[in-house]
VOKERO-631058 format. One record per atom (N, C-alpha, C): atom name; residue in three letters; x, y, z. Coordinates in nm, 2 decimals. Layout:
! VOKERO-631058
TORDREN  atom  rest       X       Y       Z
TORDREN    CA   ALA       X       Y       Z
...
END
This chain:
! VOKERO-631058
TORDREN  atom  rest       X       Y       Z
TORDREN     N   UNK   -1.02    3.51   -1.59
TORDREN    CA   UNK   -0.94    3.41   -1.65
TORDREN     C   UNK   -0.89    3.45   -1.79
TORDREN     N   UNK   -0.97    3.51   -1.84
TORDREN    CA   UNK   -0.92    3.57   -2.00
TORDREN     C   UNK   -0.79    3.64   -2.02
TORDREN     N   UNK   -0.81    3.75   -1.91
TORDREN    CA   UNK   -0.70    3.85   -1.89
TORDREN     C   UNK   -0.56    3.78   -1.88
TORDREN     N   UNK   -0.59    3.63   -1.76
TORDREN    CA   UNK   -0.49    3.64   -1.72
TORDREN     C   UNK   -0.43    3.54   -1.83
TORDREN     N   UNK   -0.52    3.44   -1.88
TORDREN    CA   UNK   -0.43    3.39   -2.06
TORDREN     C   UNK   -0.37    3.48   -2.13
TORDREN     N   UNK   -0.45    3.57   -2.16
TORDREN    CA   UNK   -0.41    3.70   -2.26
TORDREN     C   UNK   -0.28    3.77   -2.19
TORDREN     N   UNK   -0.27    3.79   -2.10
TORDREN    CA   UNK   -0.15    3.85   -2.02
TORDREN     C   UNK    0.00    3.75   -2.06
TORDREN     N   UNK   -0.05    3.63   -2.06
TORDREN    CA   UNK    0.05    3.52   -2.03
TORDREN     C   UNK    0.10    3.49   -2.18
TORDREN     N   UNK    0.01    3.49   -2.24
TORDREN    CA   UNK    0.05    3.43   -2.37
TORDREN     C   UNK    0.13    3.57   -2.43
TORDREN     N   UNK    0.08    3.68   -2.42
TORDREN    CA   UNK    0.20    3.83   -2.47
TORDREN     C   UNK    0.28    3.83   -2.39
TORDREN     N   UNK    0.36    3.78   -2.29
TORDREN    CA   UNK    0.49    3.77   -2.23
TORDREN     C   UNK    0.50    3.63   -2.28
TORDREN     N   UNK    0.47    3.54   -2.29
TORDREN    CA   UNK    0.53    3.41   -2.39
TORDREN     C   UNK    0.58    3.45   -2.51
TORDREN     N   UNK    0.50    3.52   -2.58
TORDREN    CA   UNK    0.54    3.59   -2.73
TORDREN     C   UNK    0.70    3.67   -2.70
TORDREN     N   UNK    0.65    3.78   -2.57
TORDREN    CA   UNK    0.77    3.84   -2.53
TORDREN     C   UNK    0.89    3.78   -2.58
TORDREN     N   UNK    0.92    3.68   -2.46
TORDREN    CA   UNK    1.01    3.55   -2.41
TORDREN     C   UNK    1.06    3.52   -2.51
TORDREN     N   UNK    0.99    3.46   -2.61
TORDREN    CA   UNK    1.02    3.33   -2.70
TORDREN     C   UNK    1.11    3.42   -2.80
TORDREN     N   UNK    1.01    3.58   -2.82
TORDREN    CA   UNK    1.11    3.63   -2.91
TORDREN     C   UNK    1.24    3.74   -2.92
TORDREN     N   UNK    1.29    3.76   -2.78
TORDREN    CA   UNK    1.38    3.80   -2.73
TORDREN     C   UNK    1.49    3.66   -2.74
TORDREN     N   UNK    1.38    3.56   -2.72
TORDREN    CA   UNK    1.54    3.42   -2.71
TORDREN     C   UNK    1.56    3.37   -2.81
TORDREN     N   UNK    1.53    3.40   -2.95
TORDREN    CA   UNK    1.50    3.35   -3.10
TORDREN     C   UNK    1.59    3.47   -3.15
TORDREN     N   UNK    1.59    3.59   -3.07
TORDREN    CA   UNK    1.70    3.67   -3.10
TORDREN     C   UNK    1.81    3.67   -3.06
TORDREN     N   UNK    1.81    3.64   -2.94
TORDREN    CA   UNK    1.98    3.60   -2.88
TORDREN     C   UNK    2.02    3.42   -2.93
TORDREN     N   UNK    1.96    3.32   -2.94
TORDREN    CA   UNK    2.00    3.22   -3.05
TORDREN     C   UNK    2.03    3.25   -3.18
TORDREN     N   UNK    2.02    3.34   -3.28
TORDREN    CA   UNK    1.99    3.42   -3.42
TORDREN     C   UNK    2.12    3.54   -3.37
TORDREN     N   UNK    2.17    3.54   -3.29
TORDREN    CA   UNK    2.28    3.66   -3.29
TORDREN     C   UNK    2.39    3.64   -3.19
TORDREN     N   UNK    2.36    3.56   -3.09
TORDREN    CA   UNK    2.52    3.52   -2.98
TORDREN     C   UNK    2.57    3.39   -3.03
TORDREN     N   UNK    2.65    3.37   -3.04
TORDREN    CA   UNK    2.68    3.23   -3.05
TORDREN     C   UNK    2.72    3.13   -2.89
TORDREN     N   UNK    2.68    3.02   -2.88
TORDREN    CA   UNK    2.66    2.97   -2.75
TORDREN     C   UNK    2.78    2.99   -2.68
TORDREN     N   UNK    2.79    3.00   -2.58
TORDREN    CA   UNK    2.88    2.97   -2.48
TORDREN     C   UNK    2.96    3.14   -2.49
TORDREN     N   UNK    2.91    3.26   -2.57
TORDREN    CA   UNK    2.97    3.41   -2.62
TORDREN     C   UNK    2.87    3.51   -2.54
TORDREN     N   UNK    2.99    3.54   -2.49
TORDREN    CA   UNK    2.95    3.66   -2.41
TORDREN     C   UNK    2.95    3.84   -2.46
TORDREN     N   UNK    2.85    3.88   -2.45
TORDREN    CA   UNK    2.88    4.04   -2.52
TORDREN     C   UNK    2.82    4.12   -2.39
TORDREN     N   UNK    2.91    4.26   -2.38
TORDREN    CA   UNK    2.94    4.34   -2.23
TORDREN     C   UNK    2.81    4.41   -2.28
TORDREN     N   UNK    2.74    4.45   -2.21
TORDREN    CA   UNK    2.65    4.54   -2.25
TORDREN     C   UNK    2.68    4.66   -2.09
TORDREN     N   UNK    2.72    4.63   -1.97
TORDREN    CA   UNK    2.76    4.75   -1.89
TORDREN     C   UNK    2.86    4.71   -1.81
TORDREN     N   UNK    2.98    4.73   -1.83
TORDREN    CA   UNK    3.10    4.68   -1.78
TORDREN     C   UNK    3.11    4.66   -1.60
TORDREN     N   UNK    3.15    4.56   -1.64
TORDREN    CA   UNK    3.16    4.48   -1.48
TORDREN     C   UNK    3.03    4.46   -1.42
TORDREN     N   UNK    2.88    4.48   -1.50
TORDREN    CA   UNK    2.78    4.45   -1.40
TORDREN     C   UNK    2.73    4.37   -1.56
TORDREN     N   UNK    2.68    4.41   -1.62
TORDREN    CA   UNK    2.63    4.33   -1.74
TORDREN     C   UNK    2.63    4.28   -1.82
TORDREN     N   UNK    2.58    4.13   -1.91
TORDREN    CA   UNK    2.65    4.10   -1.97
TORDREN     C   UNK    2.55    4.00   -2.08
TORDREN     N   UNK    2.51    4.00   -2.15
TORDREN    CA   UNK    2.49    3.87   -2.23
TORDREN     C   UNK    2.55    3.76   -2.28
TORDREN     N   UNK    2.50    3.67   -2.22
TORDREN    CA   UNK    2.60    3.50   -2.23
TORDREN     C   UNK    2.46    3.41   -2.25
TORDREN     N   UNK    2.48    3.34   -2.44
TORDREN    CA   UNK    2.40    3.32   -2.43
TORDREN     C   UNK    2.44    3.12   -2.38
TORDREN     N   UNK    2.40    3.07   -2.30
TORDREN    CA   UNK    2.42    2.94   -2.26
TORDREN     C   UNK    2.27    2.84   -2.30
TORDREN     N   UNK    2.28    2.70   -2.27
TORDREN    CA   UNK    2.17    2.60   -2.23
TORDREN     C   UNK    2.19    2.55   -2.12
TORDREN     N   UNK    2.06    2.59   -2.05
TORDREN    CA   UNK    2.01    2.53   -1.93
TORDREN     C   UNK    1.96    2.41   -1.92
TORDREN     N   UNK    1.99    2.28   -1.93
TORDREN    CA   UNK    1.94    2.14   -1.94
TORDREN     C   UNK    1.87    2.10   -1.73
TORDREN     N   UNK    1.91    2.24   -1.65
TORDREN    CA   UNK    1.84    2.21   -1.52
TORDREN     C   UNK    1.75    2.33   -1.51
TORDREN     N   UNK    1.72    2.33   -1.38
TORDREN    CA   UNK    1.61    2.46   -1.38
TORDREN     C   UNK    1.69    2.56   -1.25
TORDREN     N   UNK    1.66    2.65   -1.18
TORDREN    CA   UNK    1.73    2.72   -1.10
TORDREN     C   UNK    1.84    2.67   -1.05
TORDREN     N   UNK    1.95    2.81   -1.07
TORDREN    CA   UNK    2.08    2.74   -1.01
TORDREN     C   UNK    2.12    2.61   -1.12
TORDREN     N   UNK    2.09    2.55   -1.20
TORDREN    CA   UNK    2.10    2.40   -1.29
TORDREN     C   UNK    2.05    2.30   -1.17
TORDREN     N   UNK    1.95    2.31   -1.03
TORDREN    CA   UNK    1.90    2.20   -1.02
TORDREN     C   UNK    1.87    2.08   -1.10
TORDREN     N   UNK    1.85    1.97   -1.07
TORDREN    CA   UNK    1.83    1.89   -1.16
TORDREN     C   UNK    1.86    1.88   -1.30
TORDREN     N   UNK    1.98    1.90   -1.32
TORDREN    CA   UNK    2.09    1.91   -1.43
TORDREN     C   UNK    2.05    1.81   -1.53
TORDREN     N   UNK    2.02    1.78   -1.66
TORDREN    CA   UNK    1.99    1.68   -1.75
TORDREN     C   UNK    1.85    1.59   -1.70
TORDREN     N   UNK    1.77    1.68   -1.67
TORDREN    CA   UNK    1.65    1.61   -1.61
TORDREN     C   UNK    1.55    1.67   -1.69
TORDREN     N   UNK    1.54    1.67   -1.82
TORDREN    CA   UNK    1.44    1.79   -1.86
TORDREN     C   UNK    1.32    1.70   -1.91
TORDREN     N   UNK    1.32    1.58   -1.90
TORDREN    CA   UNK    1.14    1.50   -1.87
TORDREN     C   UNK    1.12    1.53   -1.77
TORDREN     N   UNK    1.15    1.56   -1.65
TORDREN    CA   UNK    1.08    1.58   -1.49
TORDREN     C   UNK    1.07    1.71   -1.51
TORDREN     N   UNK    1.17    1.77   -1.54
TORDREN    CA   UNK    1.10    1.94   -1.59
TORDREN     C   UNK    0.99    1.98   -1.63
TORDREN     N   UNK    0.98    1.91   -1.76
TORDREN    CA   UNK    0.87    1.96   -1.87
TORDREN     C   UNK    0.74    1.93   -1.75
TORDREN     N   UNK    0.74    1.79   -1.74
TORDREN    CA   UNK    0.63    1.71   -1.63
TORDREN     C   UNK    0.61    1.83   -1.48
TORDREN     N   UNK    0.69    1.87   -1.42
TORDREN    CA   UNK    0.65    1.96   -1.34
TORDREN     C   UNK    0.60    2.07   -1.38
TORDREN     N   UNK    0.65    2.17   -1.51
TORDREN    CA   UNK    0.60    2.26   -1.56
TORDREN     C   UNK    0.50    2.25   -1.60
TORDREN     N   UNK    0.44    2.15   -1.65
TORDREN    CA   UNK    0.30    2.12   -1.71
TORDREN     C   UNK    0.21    2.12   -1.53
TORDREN     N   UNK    0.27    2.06   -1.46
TORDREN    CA   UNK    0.20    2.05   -1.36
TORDREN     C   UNK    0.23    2.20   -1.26
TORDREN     N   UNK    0.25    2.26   -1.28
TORDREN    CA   UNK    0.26    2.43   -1.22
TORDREN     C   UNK    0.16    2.46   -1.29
TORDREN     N   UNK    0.17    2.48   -1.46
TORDREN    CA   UNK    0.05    2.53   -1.48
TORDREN     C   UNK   -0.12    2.51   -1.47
TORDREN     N   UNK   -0.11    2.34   -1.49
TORDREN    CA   UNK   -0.23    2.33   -1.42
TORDREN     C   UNK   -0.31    2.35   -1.24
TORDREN     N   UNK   -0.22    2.36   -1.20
TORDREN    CA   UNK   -0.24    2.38   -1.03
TORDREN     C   UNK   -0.26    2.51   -1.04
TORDREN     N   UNK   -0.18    2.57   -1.14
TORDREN    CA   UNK   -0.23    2.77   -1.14
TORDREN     C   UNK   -0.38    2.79   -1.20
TORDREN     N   UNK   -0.42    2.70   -1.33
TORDREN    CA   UNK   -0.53    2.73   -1.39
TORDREN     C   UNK   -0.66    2.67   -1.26
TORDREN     N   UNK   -0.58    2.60   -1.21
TORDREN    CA   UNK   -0.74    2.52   -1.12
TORDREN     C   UNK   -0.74    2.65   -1.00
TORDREN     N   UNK   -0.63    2.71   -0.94
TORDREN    CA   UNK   -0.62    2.79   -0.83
TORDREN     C   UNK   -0.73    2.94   -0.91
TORDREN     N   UNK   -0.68    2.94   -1.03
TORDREN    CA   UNK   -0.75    3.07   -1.11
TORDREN     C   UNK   -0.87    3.04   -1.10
TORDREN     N   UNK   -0.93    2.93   -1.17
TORDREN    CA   UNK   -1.04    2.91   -1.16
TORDREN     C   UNK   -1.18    2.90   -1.06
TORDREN     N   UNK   -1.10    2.85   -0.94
TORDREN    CA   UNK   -1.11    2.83   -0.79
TORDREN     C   UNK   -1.15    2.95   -0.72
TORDREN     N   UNK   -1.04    3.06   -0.76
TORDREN    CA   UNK   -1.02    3.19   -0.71
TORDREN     C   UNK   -1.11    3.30   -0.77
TORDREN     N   UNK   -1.14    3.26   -0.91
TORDREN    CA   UNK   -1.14    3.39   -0.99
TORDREN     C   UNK   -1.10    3.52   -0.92
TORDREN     N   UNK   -0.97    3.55   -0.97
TORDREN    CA   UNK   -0.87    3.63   -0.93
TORDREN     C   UNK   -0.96    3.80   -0.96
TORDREN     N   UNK   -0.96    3.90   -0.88
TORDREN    CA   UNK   -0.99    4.03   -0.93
TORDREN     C   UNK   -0.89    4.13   -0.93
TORDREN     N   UNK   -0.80    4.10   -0.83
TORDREN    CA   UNK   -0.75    4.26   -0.81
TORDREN     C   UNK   -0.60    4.24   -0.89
TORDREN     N   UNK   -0.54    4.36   -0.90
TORDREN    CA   UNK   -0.47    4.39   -1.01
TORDREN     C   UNK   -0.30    4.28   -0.99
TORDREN     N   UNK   -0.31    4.27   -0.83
TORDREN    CA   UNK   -0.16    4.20   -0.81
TORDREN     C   UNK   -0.21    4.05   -0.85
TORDREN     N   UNK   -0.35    3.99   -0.84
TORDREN    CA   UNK   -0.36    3.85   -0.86
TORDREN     C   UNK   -0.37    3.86   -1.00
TORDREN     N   UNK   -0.42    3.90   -1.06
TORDREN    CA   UNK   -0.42    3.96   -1.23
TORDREN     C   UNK   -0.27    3.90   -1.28
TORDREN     N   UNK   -0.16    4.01   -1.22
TORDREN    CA   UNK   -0.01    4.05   -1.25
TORDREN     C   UNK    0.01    3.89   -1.22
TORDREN     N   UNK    0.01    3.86   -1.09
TORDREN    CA   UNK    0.12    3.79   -1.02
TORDREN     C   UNK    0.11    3.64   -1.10
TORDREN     N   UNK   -0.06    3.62   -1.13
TORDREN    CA   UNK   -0.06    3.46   -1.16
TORDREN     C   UNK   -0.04    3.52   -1.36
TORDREN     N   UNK   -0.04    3.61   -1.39
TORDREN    CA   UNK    0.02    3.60   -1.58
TORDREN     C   UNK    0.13    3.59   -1.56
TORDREN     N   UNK    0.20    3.66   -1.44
TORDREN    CA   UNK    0.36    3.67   -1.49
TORDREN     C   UNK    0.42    3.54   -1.46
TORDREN     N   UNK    0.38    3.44   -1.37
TORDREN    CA   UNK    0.42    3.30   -1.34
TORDREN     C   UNK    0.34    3.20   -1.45
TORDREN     N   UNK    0.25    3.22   -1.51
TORDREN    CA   UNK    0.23    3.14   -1.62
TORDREN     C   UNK    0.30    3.19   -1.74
TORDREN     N   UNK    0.28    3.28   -1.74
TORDREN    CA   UNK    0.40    3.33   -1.88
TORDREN     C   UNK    0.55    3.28   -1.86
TORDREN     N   UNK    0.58    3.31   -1.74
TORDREN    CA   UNK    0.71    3.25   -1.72
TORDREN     C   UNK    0.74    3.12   -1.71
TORDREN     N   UNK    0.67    3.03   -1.67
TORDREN    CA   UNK    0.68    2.91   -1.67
TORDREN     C   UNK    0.66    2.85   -1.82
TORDREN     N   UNK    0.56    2.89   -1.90
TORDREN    CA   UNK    0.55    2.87   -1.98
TORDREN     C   UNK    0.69    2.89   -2.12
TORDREN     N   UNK    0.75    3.00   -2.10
TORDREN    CA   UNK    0.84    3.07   -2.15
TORDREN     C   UNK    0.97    2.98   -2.12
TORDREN     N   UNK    1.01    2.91   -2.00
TORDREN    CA   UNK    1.12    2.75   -2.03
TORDREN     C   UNK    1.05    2.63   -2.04
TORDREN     N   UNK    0.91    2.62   -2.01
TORDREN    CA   UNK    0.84    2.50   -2.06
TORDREN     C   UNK    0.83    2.45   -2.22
TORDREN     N   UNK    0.86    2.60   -2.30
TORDREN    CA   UNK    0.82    2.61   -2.47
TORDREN     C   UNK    0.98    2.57   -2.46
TORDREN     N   UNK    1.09    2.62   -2.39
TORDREN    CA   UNK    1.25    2.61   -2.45
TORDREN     C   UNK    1.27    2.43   -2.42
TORDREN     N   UNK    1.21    2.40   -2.34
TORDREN    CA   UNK    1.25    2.25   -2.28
TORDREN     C   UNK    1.22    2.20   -2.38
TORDREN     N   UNK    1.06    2.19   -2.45
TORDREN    CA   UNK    1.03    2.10   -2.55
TORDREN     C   UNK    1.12    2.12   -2.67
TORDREN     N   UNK    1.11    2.24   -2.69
TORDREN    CA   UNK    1.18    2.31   -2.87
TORDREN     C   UNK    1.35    2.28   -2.83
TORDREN     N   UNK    1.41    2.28   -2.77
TORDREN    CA   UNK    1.54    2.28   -2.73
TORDREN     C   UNK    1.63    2.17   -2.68
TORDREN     N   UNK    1.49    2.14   -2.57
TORDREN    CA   UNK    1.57    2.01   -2.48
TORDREN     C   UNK    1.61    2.11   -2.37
TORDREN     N   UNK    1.64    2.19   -2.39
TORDREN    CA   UNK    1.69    2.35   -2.28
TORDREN     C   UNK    1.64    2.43   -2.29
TORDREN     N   UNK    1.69    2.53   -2.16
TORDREN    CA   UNK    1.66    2.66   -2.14
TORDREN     C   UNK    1.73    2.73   -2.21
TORDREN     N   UNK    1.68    2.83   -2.28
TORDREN    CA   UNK    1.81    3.00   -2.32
TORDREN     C   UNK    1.81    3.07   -2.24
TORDREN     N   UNK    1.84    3.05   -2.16
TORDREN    CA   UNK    1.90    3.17   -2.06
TORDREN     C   UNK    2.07    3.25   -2.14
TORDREN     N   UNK    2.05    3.38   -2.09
TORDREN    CA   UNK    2.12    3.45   -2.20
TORDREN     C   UNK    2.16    3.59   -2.07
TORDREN     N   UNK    2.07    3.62   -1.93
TORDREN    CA   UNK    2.15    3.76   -1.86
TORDREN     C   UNK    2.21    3.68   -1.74
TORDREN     N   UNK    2.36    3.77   -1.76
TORDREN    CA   UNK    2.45    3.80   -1.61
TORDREN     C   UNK    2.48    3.89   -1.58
TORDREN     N   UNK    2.38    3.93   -1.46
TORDREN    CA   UNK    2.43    4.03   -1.38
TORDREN     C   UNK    2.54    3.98   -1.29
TORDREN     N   UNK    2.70    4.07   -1.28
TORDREN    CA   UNK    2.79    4.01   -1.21
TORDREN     C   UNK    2.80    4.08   -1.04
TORDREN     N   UNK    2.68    4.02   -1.00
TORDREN    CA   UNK    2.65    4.05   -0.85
TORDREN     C   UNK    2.65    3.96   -0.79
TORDREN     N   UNK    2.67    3.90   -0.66
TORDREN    CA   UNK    2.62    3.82   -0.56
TORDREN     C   UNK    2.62    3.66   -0.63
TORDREN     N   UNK    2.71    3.68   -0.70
TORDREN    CA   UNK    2.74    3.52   -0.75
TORDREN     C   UNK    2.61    3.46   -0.82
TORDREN     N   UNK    2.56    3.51   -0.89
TORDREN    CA   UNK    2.43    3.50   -0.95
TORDREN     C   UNK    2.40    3.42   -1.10
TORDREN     N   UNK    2.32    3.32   -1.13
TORDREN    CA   UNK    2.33    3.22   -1.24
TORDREN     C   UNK    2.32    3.32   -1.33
TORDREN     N   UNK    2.38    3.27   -1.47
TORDREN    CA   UNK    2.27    3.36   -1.60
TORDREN     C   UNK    2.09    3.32   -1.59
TORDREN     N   UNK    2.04    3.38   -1.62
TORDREN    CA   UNK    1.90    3.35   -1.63
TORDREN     C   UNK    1.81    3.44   -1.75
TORDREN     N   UNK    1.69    3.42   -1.74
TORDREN    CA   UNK    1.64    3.46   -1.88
TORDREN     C   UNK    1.49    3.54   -1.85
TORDREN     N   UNK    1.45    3.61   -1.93
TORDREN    CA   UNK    1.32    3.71   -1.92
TORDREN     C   UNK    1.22    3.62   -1.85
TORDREN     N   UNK    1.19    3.46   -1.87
TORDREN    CA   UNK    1.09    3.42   -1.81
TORDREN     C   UNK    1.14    3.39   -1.67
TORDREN     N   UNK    1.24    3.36   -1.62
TORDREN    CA   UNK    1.33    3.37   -1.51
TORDREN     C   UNK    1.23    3.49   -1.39
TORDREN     N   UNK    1.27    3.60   -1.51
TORDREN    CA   UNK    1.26    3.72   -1.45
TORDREN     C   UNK    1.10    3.77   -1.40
TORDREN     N   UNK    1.01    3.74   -1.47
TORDREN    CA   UNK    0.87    3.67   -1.56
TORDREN     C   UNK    0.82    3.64   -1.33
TORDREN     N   UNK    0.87    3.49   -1.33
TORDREN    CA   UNK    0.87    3.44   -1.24
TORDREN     C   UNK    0.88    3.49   -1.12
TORDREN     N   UNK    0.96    3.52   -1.09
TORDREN    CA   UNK    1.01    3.56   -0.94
TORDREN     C   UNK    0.92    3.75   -0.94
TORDREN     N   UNK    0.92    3.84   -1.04
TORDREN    CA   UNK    0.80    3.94   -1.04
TORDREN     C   UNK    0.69    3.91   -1.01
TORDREN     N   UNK    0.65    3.77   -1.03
TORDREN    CA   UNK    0.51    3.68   -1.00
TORDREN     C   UNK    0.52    3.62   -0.83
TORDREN     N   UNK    0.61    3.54   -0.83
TORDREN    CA   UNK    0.64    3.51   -0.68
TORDREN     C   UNK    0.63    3.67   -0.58
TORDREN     N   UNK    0.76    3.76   -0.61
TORDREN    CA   UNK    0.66    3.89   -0.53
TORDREN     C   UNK    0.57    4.00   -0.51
TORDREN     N   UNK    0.46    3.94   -0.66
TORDREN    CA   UNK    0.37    4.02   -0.62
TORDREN     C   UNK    0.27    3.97   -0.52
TORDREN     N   UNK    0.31    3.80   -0.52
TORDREN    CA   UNK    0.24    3.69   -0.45
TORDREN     C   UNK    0.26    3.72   -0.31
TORDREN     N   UNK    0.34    3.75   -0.30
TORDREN    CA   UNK    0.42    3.79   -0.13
TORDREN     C   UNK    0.37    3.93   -0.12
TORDREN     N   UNK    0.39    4.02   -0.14
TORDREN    CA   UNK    0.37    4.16   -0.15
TORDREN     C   UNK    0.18    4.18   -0.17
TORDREN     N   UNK    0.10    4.10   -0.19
TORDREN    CA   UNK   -0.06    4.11   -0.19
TORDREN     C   UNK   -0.07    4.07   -0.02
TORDREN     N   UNK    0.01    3.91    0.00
TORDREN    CA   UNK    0.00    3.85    0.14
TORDREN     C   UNK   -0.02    3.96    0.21
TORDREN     N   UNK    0.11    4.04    0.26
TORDREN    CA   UNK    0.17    4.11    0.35
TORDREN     C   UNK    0.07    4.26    0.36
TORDREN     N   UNK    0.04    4.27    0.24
TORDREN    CA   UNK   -0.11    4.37    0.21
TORDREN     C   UNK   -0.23    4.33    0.27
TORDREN     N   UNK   -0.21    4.25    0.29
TORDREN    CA   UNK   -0.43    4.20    0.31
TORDREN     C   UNK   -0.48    4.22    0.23
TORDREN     N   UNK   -0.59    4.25    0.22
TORDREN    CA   UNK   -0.74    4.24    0.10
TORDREN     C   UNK   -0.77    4.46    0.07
TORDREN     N   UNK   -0.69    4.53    0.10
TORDREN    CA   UNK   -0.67    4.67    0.07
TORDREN     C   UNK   -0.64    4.67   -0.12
TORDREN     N   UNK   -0.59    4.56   -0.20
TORDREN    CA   UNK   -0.67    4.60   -0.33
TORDREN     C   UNK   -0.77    4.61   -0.37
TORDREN     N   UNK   -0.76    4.69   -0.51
TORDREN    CA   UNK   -0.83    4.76   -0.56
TORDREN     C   UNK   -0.88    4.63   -0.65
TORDREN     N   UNK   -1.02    4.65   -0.72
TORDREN    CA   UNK   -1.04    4.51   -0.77
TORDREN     C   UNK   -1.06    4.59   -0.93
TORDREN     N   UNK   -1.02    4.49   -1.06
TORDREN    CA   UNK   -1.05    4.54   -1.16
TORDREN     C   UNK   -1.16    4.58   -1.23
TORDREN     N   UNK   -1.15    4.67   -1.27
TORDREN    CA   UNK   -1.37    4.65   -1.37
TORDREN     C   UNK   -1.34    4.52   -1.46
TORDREN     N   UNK   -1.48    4.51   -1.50
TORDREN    CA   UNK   -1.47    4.42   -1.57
TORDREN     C   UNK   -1.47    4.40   -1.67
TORDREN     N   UNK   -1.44    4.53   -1.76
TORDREN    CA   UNK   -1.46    4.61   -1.86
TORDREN     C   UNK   -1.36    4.52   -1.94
END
């Protein structure tokens, strides 16, 4: 359980201060190229959650985000997690969650700030990214069986 707080809270740190720097240097709705025709910084507010689901709903947000992370802490606790993908998978989905749960309260929004110009793709943000690395390491353990390696305890 320690690891995976400590894991979560240093990609929180990450998050918060990568998006305290694109707030502090883009001006909203300003886009800067960083790799022509594929990359791009745009720093926007997300008032919904993927895709702008639930668009101006950020009480049911916050309220689900709080309730992700407790359903994660009780699954951790439940589980005591050892091997390195349940380590990875459950910091990187609390960190991430956590990382638009801190923008919802402080903001009212998300900072979402990357577009990649592929496949018609939202802007989205490092906790974004946080998340769905967490979703497949979740998938990618599944599809593995019990062939990890478990951590020391050291």
């Amino acid at each position: 359980m320690k690891k995976i707080i400590s894991f979560s809270l240093i990609l929180l740190v990450i998050d918060q201060l990568v998006k305290l720097f694109i707030v502090n240097t883009i001006n909203l709705n300003q886009t800067l190229m960083a790799i022509p025709n594929f990359l791009y910084f745009t720093y926007i507010k997300n008032t919904g959650a993927a895709w702008s689901i639930l668009q101006n709903n950020t009480t049911i947000l916050i309220v689900l985000g709080v309730i992700a992370i407790l359903l994660l802490m009780y699954l951790i606790k439940k589980e005591n997690p050892t091997t390195v993908y349940k380590i990875c998978s459950y910091s990187l989905l609390i960190g991430g969650i956590l990382g638009n749960l801190v923008d919802r309260i402080h903001y009212g929004s998300v900072v979402d700030y990357i577009f990649v110009n592929f496949l018609d793709m939202p802007i989205f943000n490092l906790s974004d990214m946080f998340i769905i690395a967490g979703v497949i390491l979740i998938v990618y353990e599944i599809l593995r069986g019990d062939k990890d390696a478990k951590l020391s305890s050291n």
